[in-house]
C-alpha positions in Angstrom: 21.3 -47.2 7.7 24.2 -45.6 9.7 23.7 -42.3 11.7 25.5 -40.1 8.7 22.9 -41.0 6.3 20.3 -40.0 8.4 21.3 -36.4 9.6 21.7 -36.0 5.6 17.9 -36.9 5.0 16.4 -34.7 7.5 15.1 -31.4 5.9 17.1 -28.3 5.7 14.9 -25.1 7.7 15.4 -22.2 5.0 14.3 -19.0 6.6 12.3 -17.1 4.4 12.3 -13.4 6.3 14.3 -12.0 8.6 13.7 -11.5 12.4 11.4 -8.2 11.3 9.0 -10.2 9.2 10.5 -8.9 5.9 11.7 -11.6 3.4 15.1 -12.2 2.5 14.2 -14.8 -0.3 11.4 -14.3 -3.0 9.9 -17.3 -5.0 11.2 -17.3 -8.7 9.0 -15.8 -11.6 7.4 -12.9 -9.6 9.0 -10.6 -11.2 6.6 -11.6 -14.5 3.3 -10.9 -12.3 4.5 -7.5 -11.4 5.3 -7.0 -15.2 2.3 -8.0 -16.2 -0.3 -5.9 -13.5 2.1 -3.0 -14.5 1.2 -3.2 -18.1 -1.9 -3.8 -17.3 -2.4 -0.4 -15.1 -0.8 1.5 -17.5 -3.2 0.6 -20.1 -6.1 1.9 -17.6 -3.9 4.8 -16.9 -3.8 5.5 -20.7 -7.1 5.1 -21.0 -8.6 7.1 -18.3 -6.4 10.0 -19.2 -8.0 10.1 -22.6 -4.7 9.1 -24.4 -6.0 5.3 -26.2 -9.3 4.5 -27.3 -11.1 1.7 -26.6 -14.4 0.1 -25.2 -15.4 1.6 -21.4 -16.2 -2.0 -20.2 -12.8 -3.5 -21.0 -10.6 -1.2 -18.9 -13.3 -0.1 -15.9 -15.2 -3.2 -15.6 -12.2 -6.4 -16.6 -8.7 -4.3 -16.1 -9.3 -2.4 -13.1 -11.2 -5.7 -11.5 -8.4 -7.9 -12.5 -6.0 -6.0 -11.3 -7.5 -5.4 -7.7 -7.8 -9.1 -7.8 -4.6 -10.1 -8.3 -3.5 -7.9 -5.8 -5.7 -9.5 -3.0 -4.6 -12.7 -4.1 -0.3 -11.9 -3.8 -0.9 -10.4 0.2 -3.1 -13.2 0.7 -0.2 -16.0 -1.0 2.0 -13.8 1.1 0.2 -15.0 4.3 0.6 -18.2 3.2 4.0 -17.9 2.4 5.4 -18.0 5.5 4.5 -17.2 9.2 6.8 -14.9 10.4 4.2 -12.1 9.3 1.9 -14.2 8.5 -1.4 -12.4 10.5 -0.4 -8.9 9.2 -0.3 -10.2 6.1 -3.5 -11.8 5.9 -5.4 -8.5 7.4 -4.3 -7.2 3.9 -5.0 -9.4 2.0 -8.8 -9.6 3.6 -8.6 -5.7 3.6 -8.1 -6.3 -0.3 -10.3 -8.5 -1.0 -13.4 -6.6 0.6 -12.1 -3.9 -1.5 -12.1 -5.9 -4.7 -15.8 -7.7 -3.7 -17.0 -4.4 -3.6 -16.3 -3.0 -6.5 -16.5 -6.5 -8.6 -20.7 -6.3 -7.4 -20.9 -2.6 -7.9 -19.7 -2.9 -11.7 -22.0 -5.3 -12.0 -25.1 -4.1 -10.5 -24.2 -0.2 -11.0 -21.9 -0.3 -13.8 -24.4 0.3 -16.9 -26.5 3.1 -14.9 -25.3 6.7 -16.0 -26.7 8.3 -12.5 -25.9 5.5 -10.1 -27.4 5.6 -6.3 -25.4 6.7 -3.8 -24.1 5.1 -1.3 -24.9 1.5 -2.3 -24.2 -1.5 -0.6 -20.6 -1.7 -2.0 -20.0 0.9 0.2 -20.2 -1.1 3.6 -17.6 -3.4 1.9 -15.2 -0.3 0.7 -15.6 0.6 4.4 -14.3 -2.1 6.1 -10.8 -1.8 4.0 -10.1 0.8 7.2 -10.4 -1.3 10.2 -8.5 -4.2 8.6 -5.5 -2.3 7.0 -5.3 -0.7 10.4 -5.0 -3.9 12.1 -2.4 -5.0 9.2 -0.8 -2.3 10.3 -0.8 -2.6 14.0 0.6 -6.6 13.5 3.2 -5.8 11.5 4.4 -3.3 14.2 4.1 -6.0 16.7 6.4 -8.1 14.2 9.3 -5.6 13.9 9.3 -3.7 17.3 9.9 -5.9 20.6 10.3 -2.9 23.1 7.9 0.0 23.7 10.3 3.8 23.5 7.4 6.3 24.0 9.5 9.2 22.7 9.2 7.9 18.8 5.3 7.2 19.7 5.0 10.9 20.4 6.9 11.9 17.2 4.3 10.1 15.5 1.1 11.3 17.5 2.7 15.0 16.8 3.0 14.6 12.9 -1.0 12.5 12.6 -2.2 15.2 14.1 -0.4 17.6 11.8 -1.6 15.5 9.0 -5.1 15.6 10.6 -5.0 19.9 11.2 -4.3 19.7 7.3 -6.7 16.9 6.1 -9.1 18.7 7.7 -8.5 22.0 5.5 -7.7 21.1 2.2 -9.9 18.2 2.3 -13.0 18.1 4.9 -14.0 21.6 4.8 -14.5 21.6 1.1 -16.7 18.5 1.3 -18.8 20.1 3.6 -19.3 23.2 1.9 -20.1 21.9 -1.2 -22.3 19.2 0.1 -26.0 19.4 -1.0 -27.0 15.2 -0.3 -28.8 13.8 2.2 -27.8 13.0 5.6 -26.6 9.0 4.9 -24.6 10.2 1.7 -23.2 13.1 3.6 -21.9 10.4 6.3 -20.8 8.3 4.2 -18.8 10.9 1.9 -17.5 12.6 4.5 -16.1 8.9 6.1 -13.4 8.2 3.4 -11.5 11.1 3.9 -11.6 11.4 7.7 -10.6 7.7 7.7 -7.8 8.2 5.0 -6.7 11.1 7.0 -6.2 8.6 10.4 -4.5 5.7 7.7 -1.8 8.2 7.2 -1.2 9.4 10.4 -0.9 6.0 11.9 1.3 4.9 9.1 3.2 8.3 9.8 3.5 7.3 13.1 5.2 4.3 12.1 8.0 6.0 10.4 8.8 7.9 13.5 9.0 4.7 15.4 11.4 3.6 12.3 13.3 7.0 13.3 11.9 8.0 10.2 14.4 6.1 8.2 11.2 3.8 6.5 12.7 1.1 4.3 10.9 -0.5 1.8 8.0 -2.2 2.5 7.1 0.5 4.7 7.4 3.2 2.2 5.6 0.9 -0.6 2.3 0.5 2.1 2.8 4.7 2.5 2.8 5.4 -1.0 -0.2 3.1 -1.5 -2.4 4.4 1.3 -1.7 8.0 -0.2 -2.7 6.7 -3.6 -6.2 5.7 -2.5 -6.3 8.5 -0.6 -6.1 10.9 -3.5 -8.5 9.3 -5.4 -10.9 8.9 -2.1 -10.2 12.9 -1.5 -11.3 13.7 -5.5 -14.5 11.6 -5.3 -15.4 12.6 -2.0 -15.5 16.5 -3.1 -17.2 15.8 -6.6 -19.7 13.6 -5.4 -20.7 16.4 -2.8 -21.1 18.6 -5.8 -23.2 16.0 -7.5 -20.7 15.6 -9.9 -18.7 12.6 -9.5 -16.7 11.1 -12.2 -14.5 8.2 -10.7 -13.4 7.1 -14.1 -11.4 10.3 -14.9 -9.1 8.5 -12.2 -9.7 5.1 -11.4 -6.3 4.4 -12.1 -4.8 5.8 -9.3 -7.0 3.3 -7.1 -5.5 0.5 -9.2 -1.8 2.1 -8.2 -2.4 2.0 -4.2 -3.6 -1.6 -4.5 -0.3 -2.8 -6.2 1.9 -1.0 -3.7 0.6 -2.4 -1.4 0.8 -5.6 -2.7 4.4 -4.9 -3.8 5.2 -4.1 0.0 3.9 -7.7 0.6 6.7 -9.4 -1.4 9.7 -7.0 -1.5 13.3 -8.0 -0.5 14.4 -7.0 3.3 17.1 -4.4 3.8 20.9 -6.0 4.3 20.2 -3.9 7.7 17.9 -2.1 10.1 18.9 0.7 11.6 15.7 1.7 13.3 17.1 1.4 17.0 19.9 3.5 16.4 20.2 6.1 19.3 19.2 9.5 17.9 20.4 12.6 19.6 21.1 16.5 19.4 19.2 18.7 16.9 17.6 15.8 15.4 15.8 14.3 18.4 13.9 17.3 18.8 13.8 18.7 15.4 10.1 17.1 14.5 8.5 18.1 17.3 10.3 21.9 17.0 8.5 21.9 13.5 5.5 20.5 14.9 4.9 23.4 17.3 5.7 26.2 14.9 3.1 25.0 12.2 0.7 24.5 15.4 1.5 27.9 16.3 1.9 29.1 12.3 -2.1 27.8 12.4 -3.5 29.5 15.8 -2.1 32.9 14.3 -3.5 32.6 11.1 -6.8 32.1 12.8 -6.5 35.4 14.5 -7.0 36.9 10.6 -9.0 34.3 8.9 -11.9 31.8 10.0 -10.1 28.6 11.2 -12.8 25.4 12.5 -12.8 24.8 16.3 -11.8 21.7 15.2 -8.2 22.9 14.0 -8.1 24.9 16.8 -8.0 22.3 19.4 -6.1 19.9 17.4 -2.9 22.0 17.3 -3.1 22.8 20.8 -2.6 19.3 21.8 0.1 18.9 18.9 1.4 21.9 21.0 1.4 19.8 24.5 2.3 17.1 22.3 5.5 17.8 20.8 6.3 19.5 24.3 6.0 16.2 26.5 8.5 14.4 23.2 11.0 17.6 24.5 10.8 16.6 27.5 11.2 13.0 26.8 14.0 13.3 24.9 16.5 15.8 26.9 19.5 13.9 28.0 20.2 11.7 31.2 22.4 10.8 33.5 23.5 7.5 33.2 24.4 5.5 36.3 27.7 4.5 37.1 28.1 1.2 38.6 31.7 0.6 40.4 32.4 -2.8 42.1 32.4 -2.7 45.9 35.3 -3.2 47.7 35.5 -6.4 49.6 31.8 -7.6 49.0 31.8 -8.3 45.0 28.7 -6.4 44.4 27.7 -2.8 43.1 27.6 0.2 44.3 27.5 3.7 42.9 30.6 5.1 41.7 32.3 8.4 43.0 31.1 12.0 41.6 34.7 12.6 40.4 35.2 9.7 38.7 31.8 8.8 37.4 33.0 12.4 35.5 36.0 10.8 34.3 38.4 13.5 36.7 40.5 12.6 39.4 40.7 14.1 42.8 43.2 16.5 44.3 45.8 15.0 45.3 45.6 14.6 49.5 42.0 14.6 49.1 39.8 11.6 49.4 37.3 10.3 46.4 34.0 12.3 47.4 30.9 9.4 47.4 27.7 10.3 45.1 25.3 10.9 47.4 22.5 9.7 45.1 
């Protein structure tokens, strides 16, 4: 066999994603399995909302399961897919399926008792959804960022603790006023919304490292952590007032899980522009808003009870988005000139580095610096 015949044996490498993890090619027929969990939520949507009839079992106990099944089974084929992204990927996935696990045994167990216990052991498995989807989070930013710039880090700190002044408000305090449980189920209530509050920030956080120009996978993950966190938020509040009725809006669990599975599988962008150099107005306009909503909040406290909590939170957004300021204003940039005789570099003159010549009679005056 000749040398041709050989170089046309050897196996073609298709790359699957690009150098950001994302993928450029998607495997054929996936397009049915979203059809089909789409239908399939809708029906629980219908159904929660009061518009169909039909048995309780069917669309709490066998939709809703499936549904968070088949999403933990698409980010974990995703890890398998290829490994570009692979470790992010799987986080998710095992985020997923702790998710699913838990709620699978607590349909079974729970699922026929009208006052259920609360919390249950489920709740140990619906907990560690946070620290994995974090670390999804944190590998897929290792994937798509290979330098550090500290200035988009501080645009995100500034706007999680924004989100975290406000989570607080609209979504802590209630809980604990209206909580009458014991100490364990007042722990336990009060961690899903504190640790939804800290999912979005980070994921907020990420968008300002993507100068907030999030494409799609990024949005899709977003979209789905807010999801859950609505539905977390509702529960959280009506099972402090002993009324909890998570079937009223199960569906909107069922929602986060395939957006985030979606962001999993959808197509790359033709182009990131993420490291594009952002200047003016629009370097320093987050962190402008930042400090007049932290200062909006520590005048409003002057009229009406505000938590210590809030208090100190938007004083360090104040420091916060003052140090991005800072690390943002403009710079000189050096000017290098070749030396005369020896080749190497040296700086330029003051003049010229400015781009304007000297008088004429007057020698080039040498930067100092």
């Amino acid at each position: 066999m000749n040398r041709i015949s050989l170089t046309r044996l050897r196996p073609v490498m298709v790359h699957r994603t690009d150098a950001e993890g994302e993928l450029i090619h998607s495997p054929p027929g996936l397009s049915y399995v979203w059809i089909a969990l789409l239908v399939l939520t809708a029906l629980e949507a219908l159904r929660d909302l009061g518009w169909i009839g039909g048995p309780t079992s069917l669309y709490h106990l066998w939709i809703h399961d499936i549904v968070l099944a088949a999403a933990a089974a698409l980010m974990l084929a995703r890890a398998l897919y290829e490994p570009t992204a692979r470790r992010a990927w799987l986080a998710f996935g095992l985020a997923m399926s702790v998710w699913c696990v838990g709620t699978i045994l607590w349909s079974v167990v729970y699922g026929g008792q009208s006052r259920p216990p609360y919390p249950t052991f489920a709740d140990v498995l619906w907990l560690l959804w946070y620290p994995l989807m974090v670390t999804g989070v944190v590998l897929l930013i290792r994937v798509r960022f290979q330098r550090f710039e500290l200035h988009r880090w501080m645009d995100g700190i500034a706007v999680m603790l924004i989100v975290l002044v406000a989570g607080f408000a609209l979504v802590v305090q209630p809980v604990a006023e209206e909580s009458s449980q014991g100490w364990l189920a007042t722990i336990v209530d009060f961690s899903y919304p504190v640790l939804d509050i800290l999912l979005i920030g980070a994921v907020l956080g990420v968008y300002g490292l993507l100068a907030w120009k999030p494409d799609a996978m990024w949005t899709c993950i977003g979209m789905g952590i807010v999801a859950t966190t609505t539905a977390d938020a509702a529960f959280a509040v009506q099972q402090a007032r002993g009324v909890a009725d998570g079937s009223r809006y199960d569906f909107v669990w069922t929602i986060g899980a395939i957006l985030i599975a979606y962001a999993a599988w959808v197509r790359a962008p033709s182009t990131h522009d993420d490291n594009q150099q952002v200047t003016g107005m629009r370097a320093i306009a987050l962190a402008l808003i930042a400090q007049a909503l932290a200062i909006g909040i520590q005048i409003y406290a002057f009229f009406e009870e505000v938590g210590r909590s809030e208090r100190i939170v938007t004083a360090v957004v104040l420091v916060v988005a003052s140090v991005q300021i800072i690390l943002t204003r403009p710079r000189a940039e050096p000017v290098l000139a070749e030396g005369a005789g020896g080749g190497g570099e040296q700086a330029g003159t003051v003049p010229e580095a400015a781009g304007i010549k000297p008088p004429h009679g007057f020698p080039p005056q040498r930067n100092p610096l």
